[in-house]
C-alpha positions as CSV (number, residue, x, y, z in Angstrom):
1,X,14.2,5.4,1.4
2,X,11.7,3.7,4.0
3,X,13.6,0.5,3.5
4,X,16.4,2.0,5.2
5,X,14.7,3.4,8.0
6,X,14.6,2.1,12.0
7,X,11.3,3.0,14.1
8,X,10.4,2.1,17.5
9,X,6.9,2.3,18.3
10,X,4.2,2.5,20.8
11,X,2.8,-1.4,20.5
12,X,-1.1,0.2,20.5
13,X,0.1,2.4,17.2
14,X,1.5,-0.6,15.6
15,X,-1.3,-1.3,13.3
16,X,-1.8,2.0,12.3
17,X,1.9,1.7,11.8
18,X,1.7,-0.9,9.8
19,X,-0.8,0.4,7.4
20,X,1.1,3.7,6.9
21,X,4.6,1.2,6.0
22,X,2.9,-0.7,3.8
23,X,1.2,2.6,1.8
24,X,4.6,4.1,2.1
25,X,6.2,0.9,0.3
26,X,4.0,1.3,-2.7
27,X,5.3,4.6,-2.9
28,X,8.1,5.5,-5.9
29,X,11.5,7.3,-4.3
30,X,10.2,10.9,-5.4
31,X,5.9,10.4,-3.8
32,X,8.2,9.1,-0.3
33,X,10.0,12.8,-0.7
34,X,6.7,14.4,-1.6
35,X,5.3,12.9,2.2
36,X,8.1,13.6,3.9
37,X,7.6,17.0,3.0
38,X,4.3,17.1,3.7
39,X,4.7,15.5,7.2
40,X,7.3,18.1,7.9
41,X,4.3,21.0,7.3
42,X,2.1,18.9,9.1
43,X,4.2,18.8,12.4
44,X,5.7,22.5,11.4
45,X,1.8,23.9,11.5
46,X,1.4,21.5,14.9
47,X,4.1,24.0,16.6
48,X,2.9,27.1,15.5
49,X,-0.5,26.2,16.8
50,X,0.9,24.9,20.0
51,X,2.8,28.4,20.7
52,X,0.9,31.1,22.8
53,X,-0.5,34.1,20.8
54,X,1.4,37.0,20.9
C-alpha cells in the first residue's frame, strides 16, 4: 500500500515525514489498513471539533 503512494510535502515536515514512512514500511498490508483507519478518526474528530456548537 504505501509503496504505491505519491506525497508532496512541506520541506520543514520532511523529517517527520520521513520517520512516519519509514514506521509505516515496517508495517504488514492489514496494521497500514488498521492506520489508515485510524487516521481517518483522527482527522474525522478534527472536524467535528472545528464546527461551531449548536
Amino acid at each position: 500500500m504505501a509503496k504505491d503512494m505519491d506525497t508532496l510535502i512541506r520541506t520543514e515536515d520532511k523529517p517527520e515525514v520521513d520517520n512516519v514512512t519509514k514506521l509505516i514500511k515496517t508495517m504488514s498490508e492489514s496494521e497500514q489498513g488498521k492506520m489508515l483507519i485510524f487516521l481517518q478518526g483522527v482527522k474525522f474528530a478534527e472536524a467535528l471539533k472545528a464546527r461551531p456548537a449548536e
